[in-house]
N, C-alpha and C positions, 0 to 999 in steps of 0.2 A: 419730392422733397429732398433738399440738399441737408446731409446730417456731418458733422463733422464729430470725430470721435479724436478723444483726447487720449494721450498716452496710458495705455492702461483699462481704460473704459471698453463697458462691454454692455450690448446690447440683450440680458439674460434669456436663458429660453425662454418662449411666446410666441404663439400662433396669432395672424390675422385673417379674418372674415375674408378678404380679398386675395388673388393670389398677386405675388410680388414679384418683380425682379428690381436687383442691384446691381449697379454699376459701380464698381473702384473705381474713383477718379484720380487718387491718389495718396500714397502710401502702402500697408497691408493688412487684410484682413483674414480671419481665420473662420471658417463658417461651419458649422455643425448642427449636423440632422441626421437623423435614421441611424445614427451609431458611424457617420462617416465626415470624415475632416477633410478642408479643403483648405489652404494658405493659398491666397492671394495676392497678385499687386495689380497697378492699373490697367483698366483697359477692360477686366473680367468682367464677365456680367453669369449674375449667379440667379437662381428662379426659384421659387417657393409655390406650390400648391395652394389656393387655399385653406386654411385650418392645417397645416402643417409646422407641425415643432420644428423650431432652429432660433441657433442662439451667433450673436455676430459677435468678435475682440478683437482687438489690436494692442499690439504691444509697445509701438512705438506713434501711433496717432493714424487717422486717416480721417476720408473724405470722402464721401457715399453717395451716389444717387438713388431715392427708390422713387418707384414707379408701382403704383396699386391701381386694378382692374378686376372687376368694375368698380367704382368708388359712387357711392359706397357698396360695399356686398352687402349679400343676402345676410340677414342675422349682425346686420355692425350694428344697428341700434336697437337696444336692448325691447321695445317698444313696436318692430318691427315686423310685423306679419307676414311680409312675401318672404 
């Protein structure tokens, strides 16, 4: 999913079912988990655990790729047994 983030906007902390990675495609991004900060520009690709807190901001705008695997995880539909 291509997410564009406006000056100021911020992705709040929240975990996903699936684990993820992010690509900055362009501009920067601040990313925060486990009590640890990471300021980004393009090019980075940052990785998430499944069920793992992290929260993404920019201060001046950006441009994200994410990529979730497997899609959908275990437990993304509430309804979901396996």
């Amino acid at each position: 999913m291509l997410i564009g983030l406006d000056p100021g906007q911020a992705l709040g902390d929240h975990q996903l079912h699936e684990r993820s990675w992010i690509v900055v495609l362009d501009g920067r991004v601040r990313f925060e988990s486990g009590g640890e900060t990471i300021d980004a520009g393009p090019g980075y690709l940052a990785w998430f655990d499944a069920d793992q807190r992290h929260s993404i901001s920019t201060d001046d705008g950006a441009r994200i790729l994410l990529l979730l695997a497997p899609w959908p995880g275990k437990g993304h539909y509430h309804d979901d047994a396996t």
